[in-house]
Every structure is written in structure tokens, then in C-alpha cells.
C-alpha positions, 0 to 999 in steps of 0.5 A: 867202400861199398857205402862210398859208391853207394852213396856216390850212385844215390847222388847221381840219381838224385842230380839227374832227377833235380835236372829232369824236375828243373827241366819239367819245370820249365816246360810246364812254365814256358807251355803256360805262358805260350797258351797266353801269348800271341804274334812274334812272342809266341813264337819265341816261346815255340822255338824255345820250347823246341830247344828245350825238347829237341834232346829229350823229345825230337818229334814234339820238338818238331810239332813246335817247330812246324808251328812256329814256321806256319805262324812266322809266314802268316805273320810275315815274321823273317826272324822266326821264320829264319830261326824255326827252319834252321831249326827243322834243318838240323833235326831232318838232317840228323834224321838223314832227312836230307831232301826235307833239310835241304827245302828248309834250310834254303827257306832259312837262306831267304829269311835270312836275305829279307833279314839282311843279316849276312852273319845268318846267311852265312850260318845257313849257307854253311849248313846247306854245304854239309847236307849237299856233301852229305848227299853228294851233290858236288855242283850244288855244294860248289855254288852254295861254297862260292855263295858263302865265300861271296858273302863272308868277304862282303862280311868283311869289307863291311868290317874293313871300311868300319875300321877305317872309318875308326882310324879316320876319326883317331887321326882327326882325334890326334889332330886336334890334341897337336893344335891343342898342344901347340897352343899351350905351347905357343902361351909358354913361349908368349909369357915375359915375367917369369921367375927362374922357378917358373922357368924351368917349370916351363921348359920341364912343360915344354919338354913334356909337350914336345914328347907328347906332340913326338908320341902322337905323331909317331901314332898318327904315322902308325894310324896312317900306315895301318890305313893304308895297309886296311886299305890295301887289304879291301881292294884285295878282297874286292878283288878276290870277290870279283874273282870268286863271282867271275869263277861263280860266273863261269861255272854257271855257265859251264854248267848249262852248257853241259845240261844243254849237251845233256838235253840234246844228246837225249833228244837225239837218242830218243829221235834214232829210238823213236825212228828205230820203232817206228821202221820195226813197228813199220816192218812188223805191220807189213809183215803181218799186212802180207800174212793177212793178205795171205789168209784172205786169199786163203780164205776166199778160195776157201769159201769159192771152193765151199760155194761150188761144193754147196751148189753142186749138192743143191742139185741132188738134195732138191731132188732128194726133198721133193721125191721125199714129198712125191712119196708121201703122196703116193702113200696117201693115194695108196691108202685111199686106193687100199680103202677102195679095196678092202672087201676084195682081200683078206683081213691078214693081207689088209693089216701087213699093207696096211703097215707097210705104207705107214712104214713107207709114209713115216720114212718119207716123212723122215727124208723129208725133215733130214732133207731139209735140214741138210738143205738148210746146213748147205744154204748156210754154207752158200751164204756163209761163202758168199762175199756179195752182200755186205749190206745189214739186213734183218735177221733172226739171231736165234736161226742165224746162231743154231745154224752156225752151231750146227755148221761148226760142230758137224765141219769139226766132227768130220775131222774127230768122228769119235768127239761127240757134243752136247749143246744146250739151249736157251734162247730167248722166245720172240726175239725181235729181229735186228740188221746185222750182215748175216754172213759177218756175224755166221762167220764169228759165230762159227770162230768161237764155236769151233774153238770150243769145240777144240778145247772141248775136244782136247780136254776129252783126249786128256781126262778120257770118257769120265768127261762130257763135252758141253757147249751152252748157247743162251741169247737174251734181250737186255735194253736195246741190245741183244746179248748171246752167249756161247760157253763151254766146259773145256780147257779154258784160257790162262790168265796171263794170255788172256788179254792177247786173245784178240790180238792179230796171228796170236795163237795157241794151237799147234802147227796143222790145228788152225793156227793162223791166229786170225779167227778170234782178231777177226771176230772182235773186228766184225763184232766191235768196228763193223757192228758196234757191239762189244766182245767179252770174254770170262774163263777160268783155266781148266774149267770153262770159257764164256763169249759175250757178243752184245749187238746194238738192236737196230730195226 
């Protein structure tokens, strides 16, 4: 028994071996002569040898396919044309390919047409029904239904007028042999010297003519009924064709009415939410015009109340500098008039008046520079407040940026008397002088400069004395432009809100720490749109924050 099945499995193996070597063989047959062949024969061979691997190799028959359908358009040959998409339809669709299947097979359907062939149009047709159920496309499925039902009853008037045309010719057939028959008759009847024997011969003849003549015009009457009954089935079929495209018709039209109501109902939609945003988007910016228009007010009593309180210092601190300078002279003539009396005091006397006025000349000459560092602090202040002049005007960048730094950091440690700043400087020597609107540029300098000083000053809060707030200005000349840069090491600013710094009442800072959101949207304004210049910014959270101004050099 084991020997049995044994020998059974040794001739299975040895079969689909025999079938694997025959098929081998006749690729390798079908391939040679393929590299020998040209036009329309080769590809016949292409398509065959699809068919051969279509089973064992889908992808290499898919290769073959695709040629031999390139190679059909560029030679304009509609049979291969129509024979490789069928073909690449039915492999895309058992790779659940649809939408490649679906290209395909209506590239069959036209092939198909070109051909005049209704038998492939009908082959095509009924696939593309498949694929449209397969992918659950019920209006495209109906179409390609009532197209294939249109051309199958034209299929088969085609086939009814044939075979009326074949009745027609029996009838005419049957005709003929009656005259025929007749005739014979007629010479019977016409013979006058007949024996007895020739006699009955004759009537035994005549009898068989007269069933002959009975048979075919039964026929005959059957041939006729069978026409007309044909005929009565193509008028049907016309009919029901006439009634399939009139439903066809009607479903076409049903159809665009619907995508009509479709496309009109979305434009409708789309016009309430485009008004709908348009009045939120009004609203929106009429609050934030409202709230701008607040700040402003906000800010320009700000600034005459900044203006009045820098005037009324101007007074004391004018007097401050110039007995800061009367002092110094009075120290210079004291030591002339000591000289003048040096021989009539003691040695010990001369040397402690002698310190005395350099005491009393260096702290003039300390009052003097702290006057009129203050003096600049508060010219600073006046220009800054003041709203008059707008026009550009040649500046010093450097002074303009140290005396905005200066501004910024001493107005915030009035509120943070215990934050302390190291600034480090790097500005560029012999920087040439540019026209900017001093006041404008002051005004975006001091925004950033006082939020870093607040990021600075929080990261201090949190991490304690082991920090050490820095703040680094830098300005440099890079082409025609001048670039300054204002970093510092504080809390720097998240990525995911980095790209809404600039935007108008965006804000981060809590209630009661300058949470108006403007002062950065501000500065992007007056660097971008008023002076044509860009703003960039670089920061990495919890390290650092780097403002980028590039001011185009005008001179």
C-alpha cells in the first residue's frame, strides 16, 4: 500500500514537472520568436506570452501587457489595443486594482468601437458592470447596464434581419422547385401514346409531385409564419431599445438635474460661510481697531505725561550741570589762589588743602558726567514722547540703540529694584549714519529690550542667584544694510507659538505685566511697512531669545 502511494506521488511529481518543462518550453519558444518580430505579429506574441504567465507570474505578465498596449497605440492597431487592456483589466481588478481596471477597460470599450465589434464591446461592458459593483458605483454601473442592453439588442436585430433575409431566400428557393414541379407536371399531362405501364408510372409520378408540391407549400406557409413571427419579434426589440434609450435618456437627464441641485446647494453654502466669515472677520477686526485705538489713547497720555515729567527735570538737572562745571572752576581758581599762598601756611596745612580740593574737584567732576548721563536719559525720554517729528532723519544707530538699552533696563528695575542686568556690547566702530525716525526705531528697540528684560528677570525668579541675567547688543554693517542684534539668556520663546509673536494683543504675560499684546506687532510694523527692513527672531525655550533688525542704509 505504501509502495502504491509512493509510486502514485513519484507520478504526480513527475507530471507537473512534464507540465512546468512543457510550459518553459514554450515561453522560451514564444520569447525567441518575439525578439524576431515586429508590428501587429509582435504583439500577438506579447499577449500570448501574457496568457502564458498570467497564472504563474502576474507581474511579468503585466510587463508584457503594458507593451504590447503602447505598441498597439503607436501603431494604431485596435485589436491589440483591445485585447491587452481587457487583458490588464481583469489582472488590476483581481488585484482589487479598481480605478487602474476601470481606465483600462473603457480603453477596451473604444478599441472595441473602432473595431466595430459589438461581441467585444459587450465583453467590455460586462466587465466595467463587475468593477462599477465591485466599487459601488450604482450610477455608473446603470449606464454601463443600459449601454450593454442597447448593444446586445442591436446584436440581435442584427441577427433577426439575417435570418429573415435566409427565410426569404428558402421561400424564393421553394418557389422555384413549385415551377419546377409544375412543369414536370404539365409535360406528364401534355404525353398522348402511353402504354398502361407508363400509365400508372405516370400517375404513381404525378402522385409524388402533388405531395412534393403539398409538402413545400406546407413549408413554404411555415417559412412565412416563421417570418412574420421574426418580424414581429424585431419590432419588439426595436421597441425595447427605443424604450431602454428613452429610460438611458431620462436617467442622464435626472442625473445632471441632480448634480445641478448638488453644485447649487454647495455655492449657496459656501456663499452664507463666506459671509459668515466675512461679518466674524469684520467684528473681529473692529474689535481689535477699538482696542488699538485704546492702547493708542493709552499710550499718548503716556507719552504727554512722560514728556511733562522729563521737562520739569530738564529745569534742576540744567542747574545740577552747569554748578557741577561753576564748581570745577572754583576748584581750579582755588588752587591757583593756594599756590599764591603757599609760603604763608604751614607744609601740613598746605597738603590736607591741597586734598581737600582734589576731593572737591573729582566730585564735581563725578556730578558733572552723572548729570549729563541723566541729561541724556531724559532727552531720551523727551524724544521718545515726542509725536511731531515723523520725518526720517540721519541717526546714530549705536547712540540711538545704547540709549534705548539704558531706558529700558533702568524704567524696568524701577519696578524690580533687586533684578540686576549684565549687558555686553559689540558695536561696530565707524558706523556710518543712516535716516531713520529716531523716535519710531527707540520705540522698537525699547519693546524688545523690555521683554527681555522680563524674561530675564523671570528665569532669575525661578533658578535663583546661581543665574546671571545677560543681555547681548551687537550692530554690524552687512552690504547695504545695517543689522543689530539684541539677545539675552532668558526663558526664550516656545516653538509652537513662535510664529504668533508678531500677531496684533497676542500675548503671554500675565494680567498687570504689560499684557497689551501690541508692543512686538508694533515693532514688526515699524521695522517692516515703516522702515523696510526685516525682523527675525531665533530662540530656543529655556535658553535664549535673538532679535534680528535689518534696516536698509539710506543716506
Amino acid at each position: 500500500m505504501i509502495n502504491s502511494f509512493s509510486s502514485g506521488c513519484l507520478f504526480l511529481f513527475l507530471c507537473l514537472a512534464g507540465t512546468s518543462l512543457a510550459q518553459q518550453s514554450i515561453t522560451d519558444s514564444l520569447q525567441q520568436q518575439l525578439a524576431q518580430s515586429s508590428g501587429t505579429a509582435k504583439v500577438e506574441l506579447q499577449i500570448e506570452l501574457a496568457e502564458e504567465y498570467l497564472s504563474s507570474a502576474p507581474d511579468n505578465a503585466e510587463d508584457y501587457l503594458d507593451d504590447a498596449y503602447d505598441l498597439s497605440k503607436d501603431i494604431n492597431y485596435a485589436s491589440g489595443i483591445y485585447q491587452s487592456a481587457m487583458l490588464i483589466a481583469q489582472l488590476s481588478k483581481s488585484k482589487q486594482k479598481y480605478w487602474k481596471s476601470s481606465r483600462y477597460v473603457k480603453r477596451a470599450i473604444e478599441a472595441a468601437q473602432k473595431m466595430n465589434s459589438k461581441e467585444a464591446q459587450l465583453q467590455a461592458l460586462s466587465l466595467s458592470m463587475n468593477i462599477y459593483q465591485l466599487r459601488g458605483k450604482s450610477n455608473s454601473f446603470a449606464e454601463a447596464k443600459a449601454e450593454y442592453e442597447r448593444i446586445k439588442n442591436e446584436l440581435d436585430l442584427d441577427q433577426l434581419r439575417s435570418e429573415r433575409v435566409y427565410n426569404q431566400q428558402a421561400l424564393e428557393k421553394s418557389q422555384i422547385i413549385q415551377d419546377s414541379i409544375k412543369k414536370e407536371q404539365a409535360e406528364v399531362l401534355s404525353s398522348l401514346e402511353l402504354t398502361v405501364a407508363e400509365k400508372e408510372q405516370q400517375a404513381a409520378l404525378l402522385d409524388t409531385l402533388t405531395q412534393k408540391n403539398e409538402l413545400l407549400s406546407r413549408k413554404a406557409l411555415l417559412l412565412e409564419l416563421e417570418q412574420f413571427k421574426r418580424e414581429r419579434e424585431i419590432e419588439q426589440q426595436e421597441q425595447a431599445l427605443r424604450d431602454s434609450e428613452e429610460k438611458l435618456k431620462n436617467q442622464r437627464i435626472r442625473n445632471t438635474f441632480l448634480i445641478i441641485i448638488f453644485v447649487a446647494v454647495i455655492l449657496v453654502i459656501s456663499l452664507v460661510m463666506n459671509n459668515y466669515r466675512l461679518q466674524k472677520r469684520r467684528a473681529e477686526e473692529k474689535a481689535q481697531l477699538q482696542e488699538q485705538l485704546m492702547v493708542q489713547d493709552k499710550l499718548a497720555a503716556l507719552g504727554q505725561l512722560t514728556a511733562g515729567i522729563a521737562h520739569e527735570i530738564k529745569n534742576p538737572l540744567n542747574f545740577v550741570n552747569n554748578f557741577s562745571e561753576g564748581s570745577l572752576a572754583m576748584t581750579e581758581e582755588l588752587e591757583e589762589s593756594l599756590q599764591e599762598v603757599k609760603t604763608n601756611i604751614s607744609e601740613d596745612d598746605y597738603e590736607n588743602m591741597t586734598e581737600l580740593i582734589d576731593e572737591l574737584k573729582q566730585n564735581a567732576v563725578d556730578i558733572s558726567f552723572h548729570g549729563k548721563r541723566a541729561d541724556e536719559i531724559v532727552n531720551a525720554m523727551m524724544d521718545h514722547a515726542r509725536s511731531d517729528k515723523v520725518h526720517p532723519e540721519l541717526t546714530d544707530l549705536n547712540k540711538l540703540f545704547l540709549n534705548s538699552a539704558n531706558l529700558a533696563y533702568h524704567g524696568y528695575r524701577s519696578n524690580q529694584a533687586a533684578f540686576q542686568l549684565q549687558i555686553q556690547q559689540d558695536l561696530e566702530e565707524n558706523l556710518p549714519l543712516t535716516k531713520v525716525i529716531p523716535q519710531q526705531i527707540s520705540r522698537a528697540l525699547l519693546n524688545i529690550i523690555n521683554n527681555a528684560c522680563y524674561a530675564t528677570n523671570e528665569k532669575r525668579v525661578q533658578e535663583g542667584i546661581t543665574y546671571q541675567p545677560q543681555l547681548s547688543l551687537k550692530t554690524t554693517q552687512e552690504g547695504k544694510n545695517i543689522v543689530i542684534r539684541i539677545r539675552d539668556n532668558g526663558t526664550g520663546i516656545p516653538e509652537k507659538i513662535r510664529k504668533d509673536i508678531f500677531t496684533p494683543f497676542f500675548t503671554t504675560k500675565p494680567t498687570g505685566k504689560g499684557n497689551t499684546g501690541l508692543g512686538l506687532s508694533m515693532t514688526h510694523k515699524i521695522i517692516v511697512e515703516e522702515h523696510s527692513g526685516q525682523l527675525q527672531v531665533e530662540s530656543e525655550a529655556g535658553s535664549f531669545t535673538e532679535f534680528i533688525i535689518s534696516l536698509p542704509l539710506k543716506k
